[in-house]
C-alpha positions as CSV (number, residue, x, y, z in Angstrom):
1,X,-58.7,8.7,70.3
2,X,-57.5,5.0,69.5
3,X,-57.3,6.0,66.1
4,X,-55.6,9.6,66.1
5,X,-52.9,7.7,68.3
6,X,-52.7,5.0,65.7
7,X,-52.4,7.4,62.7
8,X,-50.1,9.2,65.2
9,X,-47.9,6.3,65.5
10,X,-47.8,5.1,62.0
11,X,-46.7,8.7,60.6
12,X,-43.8,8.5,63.5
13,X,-42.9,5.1,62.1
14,X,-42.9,6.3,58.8
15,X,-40.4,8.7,59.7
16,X,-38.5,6.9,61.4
17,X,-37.9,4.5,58.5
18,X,-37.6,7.1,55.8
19,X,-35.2,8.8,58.1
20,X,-33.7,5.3,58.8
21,X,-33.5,5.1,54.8
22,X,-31.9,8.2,54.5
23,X,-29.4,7.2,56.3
24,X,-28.5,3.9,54.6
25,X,-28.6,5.7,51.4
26,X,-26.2,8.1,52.7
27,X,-24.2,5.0,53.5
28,X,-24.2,3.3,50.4
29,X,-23.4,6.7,48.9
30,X,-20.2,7.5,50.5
31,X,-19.3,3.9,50.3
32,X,-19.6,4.4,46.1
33,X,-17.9,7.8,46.0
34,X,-14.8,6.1,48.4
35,X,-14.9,3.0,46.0
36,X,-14.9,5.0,42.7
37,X,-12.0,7.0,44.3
38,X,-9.9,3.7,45.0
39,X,-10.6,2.9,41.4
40,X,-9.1,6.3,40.2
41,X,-6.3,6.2,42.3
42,X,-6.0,2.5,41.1
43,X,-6.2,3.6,37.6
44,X,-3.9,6.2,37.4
45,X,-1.4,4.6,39.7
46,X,-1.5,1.7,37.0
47,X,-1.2,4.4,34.3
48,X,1.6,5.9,36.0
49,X,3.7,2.6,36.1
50,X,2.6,1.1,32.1
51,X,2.6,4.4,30.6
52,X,6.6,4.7,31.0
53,X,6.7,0.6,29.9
54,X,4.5,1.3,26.7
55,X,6.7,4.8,25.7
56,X,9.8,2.8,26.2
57,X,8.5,-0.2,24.4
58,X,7.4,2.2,21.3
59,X,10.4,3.9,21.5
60,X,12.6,0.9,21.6
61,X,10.5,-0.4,18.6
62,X,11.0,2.6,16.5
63,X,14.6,2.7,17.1
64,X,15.4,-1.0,16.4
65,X,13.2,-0.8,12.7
66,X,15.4,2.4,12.2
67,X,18.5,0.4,12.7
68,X,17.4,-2.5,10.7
69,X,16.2,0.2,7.8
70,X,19.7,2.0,8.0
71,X,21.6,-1.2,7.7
72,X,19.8,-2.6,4.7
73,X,19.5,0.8,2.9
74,X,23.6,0.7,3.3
75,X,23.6,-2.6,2.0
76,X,21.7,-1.7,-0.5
77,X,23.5,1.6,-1.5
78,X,26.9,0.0,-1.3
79,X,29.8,1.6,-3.6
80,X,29.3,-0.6,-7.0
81,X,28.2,-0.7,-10.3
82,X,24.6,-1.8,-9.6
83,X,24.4,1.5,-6.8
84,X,25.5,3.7,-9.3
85,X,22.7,3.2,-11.5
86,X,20.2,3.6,-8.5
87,X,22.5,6.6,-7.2
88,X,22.2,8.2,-10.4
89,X,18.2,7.2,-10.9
90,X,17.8,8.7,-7.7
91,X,20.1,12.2,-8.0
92,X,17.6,12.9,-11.3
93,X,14.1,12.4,-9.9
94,X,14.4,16.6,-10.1
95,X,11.4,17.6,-12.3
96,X,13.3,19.3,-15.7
97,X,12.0,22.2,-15.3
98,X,13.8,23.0,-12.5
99,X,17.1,22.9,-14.5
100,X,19.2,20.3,-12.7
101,X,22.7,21.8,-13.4
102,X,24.5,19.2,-10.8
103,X,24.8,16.0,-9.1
104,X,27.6,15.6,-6.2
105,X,28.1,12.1,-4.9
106,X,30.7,10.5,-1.9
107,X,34.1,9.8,-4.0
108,X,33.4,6.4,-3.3
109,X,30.5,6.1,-5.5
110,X,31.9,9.2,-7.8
111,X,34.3,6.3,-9.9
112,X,31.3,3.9,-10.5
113,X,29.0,6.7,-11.7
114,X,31.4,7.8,-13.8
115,X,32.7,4.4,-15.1
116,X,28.6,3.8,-15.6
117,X,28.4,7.1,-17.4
118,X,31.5,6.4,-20.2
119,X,29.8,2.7,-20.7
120,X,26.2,4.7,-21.0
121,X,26.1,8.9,-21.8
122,X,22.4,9.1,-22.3
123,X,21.6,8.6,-18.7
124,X,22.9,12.1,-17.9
125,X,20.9,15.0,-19.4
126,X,23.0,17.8,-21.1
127,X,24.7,20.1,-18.9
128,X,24.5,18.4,-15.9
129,X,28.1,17.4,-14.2
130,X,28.3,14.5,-11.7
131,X,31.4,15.8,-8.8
132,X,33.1,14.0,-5.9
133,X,32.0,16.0,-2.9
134,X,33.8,14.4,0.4
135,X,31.7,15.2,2.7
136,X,29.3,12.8,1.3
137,X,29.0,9.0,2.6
138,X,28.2,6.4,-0.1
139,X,25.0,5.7,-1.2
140,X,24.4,9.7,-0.8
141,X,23.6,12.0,-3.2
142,X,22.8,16.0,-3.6
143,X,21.4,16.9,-6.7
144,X,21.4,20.6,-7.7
145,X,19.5,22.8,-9.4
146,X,19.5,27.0,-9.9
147,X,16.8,27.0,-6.5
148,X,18.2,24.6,-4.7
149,X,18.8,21.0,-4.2
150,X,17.7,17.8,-3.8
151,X,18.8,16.5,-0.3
152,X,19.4,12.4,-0.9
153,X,21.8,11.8,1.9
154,X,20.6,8.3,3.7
155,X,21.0,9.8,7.1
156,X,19.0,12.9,6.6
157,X,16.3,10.5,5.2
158,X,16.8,8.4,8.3
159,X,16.9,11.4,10.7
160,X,13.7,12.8,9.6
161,X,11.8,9.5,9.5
162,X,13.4,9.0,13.7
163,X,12.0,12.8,14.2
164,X,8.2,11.7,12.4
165,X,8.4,8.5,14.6
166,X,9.3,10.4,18.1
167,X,6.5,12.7,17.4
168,X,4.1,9.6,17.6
169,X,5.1,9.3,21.2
């Protein structure tokens, strides 16, 4: 009898301390899941507050190496003797084949090509006629051909390469 009642006891302590274990580990559970919750609301709290900063930084970035292109490329592609030969090299980087027929430049840029073309006549093909076209900014150039043209204008250049750069964002 002394020993049923032992046995009897030490199976009722035994369930007594896995239930006692059970309940810690239920403890320590919930505890975890309500940490890893803080840490997630943490997260994207701090995600919701740097992600704006880091678009806005990129952004910014983008925009100022834009500006600093732009301005140099104008530099570069002001009105003069030395632009016309680039404008020109530029305005016939159309494969031959295609037939280039002409090249329209701003007005500004229209007397130095022209001046560069009396001095040197072999840099233009046959049948191709450089024209003033005033819609055209200096340092721009259209070259056209029987299916279409050759866009060369700085700020479609610089338009496109803003578009390529927003689309990283």
């Amino acid at each position: 009898a002394g020993a049923r009642a032992a046995a009897e006891d030490a199976v009722r302590r035994q369930q007594l301390h896995d239930a006692e274990h059970a309940r810690a580990e239920a403890a320590r559970d919930a505890q975890v899941r309500e940490a890893v919750a803080a840490l997630h609301r943490a997260a994207t709290a701090l995600a919701g507050t740097t992600a704006p900063v880091v678009e806005d930084c990129t952004r910014t970035l983008h925009e100022a190496a834009l500006a600093i292109a732009e301005a140099v490329l104008r530099r570069e592609l002001t009105p003069g003797p030395d632009g016309a030969r680039a404008l020109l090299a530029r305005a016939l980087e159309v494969p031959a084949e295609l037939g280039l027929h002409t090249v329209r430049v701003s007005p500004a840029d229209h007397a130095h090509v022209t001046a560069l073309l009396a001095a040197e006549p072999d840099l233009l093909p046959d049948g191709v006629t450089v024209v003033a076209d005033p819609a055209l900014t200096p340092g721009d150039v259209v070259s056209e051909h029987p299916a279409g043209f050759l866009d060369g204008q700085v700020q479609h250049a610089l338009d496109r390469a803003r578009r390529a750069l927003e689309g990283t964002l």
